[in-house]
Kinemage of the C-alpha trace (Angstrom):
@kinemage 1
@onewidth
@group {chain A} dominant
@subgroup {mainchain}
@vectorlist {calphas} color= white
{ca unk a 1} P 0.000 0.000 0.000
{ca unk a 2} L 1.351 3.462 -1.312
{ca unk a 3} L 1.297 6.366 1.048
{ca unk a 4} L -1.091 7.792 -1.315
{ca unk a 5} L -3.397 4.679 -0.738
{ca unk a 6} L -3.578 5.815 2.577
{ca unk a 7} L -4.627 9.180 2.158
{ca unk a 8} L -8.416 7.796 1.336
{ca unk a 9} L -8.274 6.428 4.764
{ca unk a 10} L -9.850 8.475 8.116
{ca unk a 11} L -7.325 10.805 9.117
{ca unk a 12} L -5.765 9.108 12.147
{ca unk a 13} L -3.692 11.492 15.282
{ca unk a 14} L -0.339 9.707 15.853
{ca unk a 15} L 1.725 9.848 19.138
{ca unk a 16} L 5.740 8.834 17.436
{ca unk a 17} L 8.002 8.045 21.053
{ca unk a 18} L 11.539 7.976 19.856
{ca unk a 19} L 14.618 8.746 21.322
{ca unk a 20} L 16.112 9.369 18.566
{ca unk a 21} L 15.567 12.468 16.567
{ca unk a 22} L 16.415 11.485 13.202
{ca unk a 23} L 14.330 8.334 13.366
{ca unk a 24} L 11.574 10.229 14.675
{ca unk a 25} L 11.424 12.528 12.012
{ca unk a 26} L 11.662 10.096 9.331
{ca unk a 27} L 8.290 8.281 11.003
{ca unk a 28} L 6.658 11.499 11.497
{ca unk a 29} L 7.313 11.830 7.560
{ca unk a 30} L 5.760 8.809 6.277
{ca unk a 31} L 2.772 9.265 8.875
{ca unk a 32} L 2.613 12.548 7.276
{ca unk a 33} L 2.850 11.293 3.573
{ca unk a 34} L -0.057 9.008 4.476
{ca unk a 35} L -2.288 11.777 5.328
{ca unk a 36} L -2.464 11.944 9.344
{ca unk a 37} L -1.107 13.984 11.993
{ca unk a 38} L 2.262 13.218 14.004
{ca unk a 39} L 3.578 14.632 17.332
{ca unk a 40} L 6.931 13.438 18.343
{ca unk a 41} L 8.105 12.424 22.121
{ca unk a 42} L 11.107 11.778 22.923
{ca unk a 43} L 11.275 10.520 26.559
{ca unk a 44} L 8.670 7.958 28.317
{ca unk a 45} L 7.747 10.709 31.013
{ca unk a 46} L 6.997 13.179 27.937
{ca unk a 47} L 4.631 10.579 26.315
{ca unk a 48} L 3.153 10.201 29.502
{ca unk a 49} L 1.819 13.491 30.033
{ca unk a 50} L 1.385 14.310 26.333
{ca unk a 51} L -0.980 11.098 25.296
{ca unk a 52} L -3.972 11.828 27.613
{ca unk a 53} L -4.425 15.170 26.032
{ca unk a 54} L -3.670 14.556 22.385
{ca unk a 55} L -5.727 11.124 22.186
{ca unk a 56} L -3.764 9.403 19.817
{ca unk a 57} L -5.491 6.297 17.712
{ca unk a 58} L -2.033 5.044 17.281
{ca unk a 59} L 1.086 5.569 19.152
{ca unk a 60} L 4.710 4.298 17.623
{ca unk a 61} L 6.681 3.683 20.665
{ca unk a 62} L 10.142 2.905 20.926
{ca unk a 63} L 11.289 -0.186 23.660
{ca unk a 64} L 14.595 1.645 24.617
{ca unk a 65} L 14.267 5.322 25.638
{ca unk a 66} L 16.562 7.136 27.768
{ca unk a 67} L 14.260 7.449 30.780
{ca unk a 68} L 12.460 4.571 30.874
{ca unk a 69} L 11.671 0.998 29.230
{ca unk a 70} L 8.541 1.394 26.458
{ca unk a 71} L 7.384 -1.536 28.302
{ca unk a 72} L 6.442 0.627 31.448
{ca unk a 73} L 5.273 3.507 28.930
{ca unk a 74} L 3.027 0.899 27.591
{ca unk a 75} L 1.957 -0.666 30.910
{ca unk a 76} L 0.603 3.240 32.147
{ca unk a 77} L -0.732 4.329 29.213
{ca unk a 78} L -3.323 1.379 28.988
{ca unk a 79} L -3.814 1.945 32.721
{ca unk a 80} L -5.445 5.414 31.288
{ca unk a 81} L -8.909 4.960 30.335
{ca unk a 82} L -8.979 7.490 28.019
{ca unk a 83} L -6.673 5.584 26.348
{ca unk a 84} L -8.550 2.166 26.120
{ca unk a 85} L -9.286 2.466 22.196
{ca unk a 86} L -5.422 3.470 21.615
{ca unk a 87} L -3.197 1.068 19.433
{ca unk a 88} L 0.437 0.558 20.665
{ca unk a 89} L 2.764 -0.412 18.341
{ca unk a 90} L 6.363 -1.212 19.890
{ca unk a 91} L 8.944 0.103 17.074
{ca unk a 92} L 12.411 -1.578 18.867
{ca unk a 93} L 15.712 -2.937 18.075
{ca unk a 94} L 14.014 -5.548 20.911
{ca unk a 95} L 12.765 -7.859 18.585
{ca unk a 96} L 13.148 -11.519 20.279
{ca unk a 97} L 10.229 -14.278 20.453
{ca unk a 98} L 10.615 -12.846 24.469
{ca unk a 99} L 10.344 -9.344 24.009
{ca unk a 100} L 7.898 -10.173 20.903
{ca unk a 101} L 5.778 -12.035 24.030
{ca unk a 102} L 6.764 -9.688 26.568
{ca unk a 103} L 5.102 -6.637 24.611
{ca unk a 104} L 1.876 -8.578 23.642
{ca unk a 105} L 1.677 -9.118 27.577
{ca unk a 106} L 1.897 -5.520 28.368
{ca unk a 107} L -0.977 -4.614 25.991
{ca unk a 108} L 1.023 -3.632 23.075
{ca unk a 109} L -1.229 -4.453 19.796
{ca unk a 110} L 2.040 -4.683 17.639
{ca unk a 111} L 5.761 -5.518 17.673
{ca unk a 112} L 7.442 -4.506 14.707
{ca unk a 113} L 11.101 -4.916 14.860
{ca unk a 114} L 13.521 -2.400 13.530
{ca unk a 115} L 14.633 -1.334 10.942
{ca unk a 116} L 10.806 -1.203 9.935
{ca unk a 117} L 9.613 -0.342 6.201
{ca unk a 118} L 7.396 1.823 5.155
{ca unk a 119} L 5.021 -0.878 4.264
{ca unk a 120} L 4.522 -1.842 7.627
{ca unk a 121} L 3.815 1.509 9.114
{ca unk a 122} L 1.304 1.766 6.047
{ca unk a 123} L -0.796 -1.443 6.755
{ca unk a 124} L -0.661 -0.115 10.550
{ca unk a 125} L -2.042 3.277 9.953
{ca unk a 126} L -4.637 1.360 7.154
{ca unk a 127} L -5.192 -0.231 10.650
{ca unk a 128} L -4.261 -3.871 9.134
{ca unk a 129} L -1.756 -5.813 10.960
C-alpha cells in the first residue's frame, strides 16, 4: 500500500516516542505522507503526560528510551482509560520471540522490529496488521 493509498483512509492522530531524533522525524514523515497527523516524544515521562491530552489512535513507541523501558510507557498508558481504544505499536531494536511475548503481555497491539519499512507503518495506519 502506497502512502497515497492511505490518504483515502480516516485521518488518524499519531503519538511517534523515539529517542532518537532522526528516526523520529523520518516516522513522522511517512505518517505525514499518508495523510495523518504526528507529534513526536522523545522521553517515556513526555509521552506520559502528552498522550492523555492529544488522544492518539495510534502511538509508535520505541522499547529503549533514555528514561524509561517502552514496556512501562506501555503498561501506564493502557492503565489510562482514556486511552482504552489506543493502538500501541512497539517500534524496537528488541525484537526476540521474548520481548515479541513480553510486549503482547503488556498490551502492546504490535511488535514490529527495527529497521521497519514503510510498508509496515502503512498497513498499521490502514489499521491492518
Amino acid at each position: 500500500m502506497s502512502a497515497v493509498d492511505c490518504m483515502n483512509a480516516e485521518r488518524l492522530r499519531i503519538l511517534i516516542v523515539e529517542d532518537f531524533p532522526d528516526t523520529a522525524d523520518f516516522l513522522a514523515k511517512w505518517v505525514e505522507l499518508a495523510g495523518h497527523s504526528a507529534r513526536i516524544c522523545h522521553t517515556g515521562v513526555d509521552a506520559l503526560k502528552v498522550a492523555p491530552e492529544y488522544r492518539p489512535d495510534i502511538i509508535l513507541l520505541d522499547i529503549g528510551l533514555p528514561d524509561m523501558h517502552g514496556w512501562d510507557v506501555a503498561r501506564l498508558l493502557r492503565e489510562d482509560p482514556s486511552l482504552s481504544q489506543t493502538r500501541i505499536v512497539a517500534v524496537t531494536a528488541y525484537k526476540t520471540e521474548e520481548d515479541r511475548l513480553r510486549s503482547e503481555k503488556l498490551g502492546i497491539d504490535v511488535h514490529l522490529g527495527k529497521p521497519v519499512l514503510q510498508s509496515d507503518i502503512a498497513k498499521i495506519l490502514a489499521k491492518r496488521t
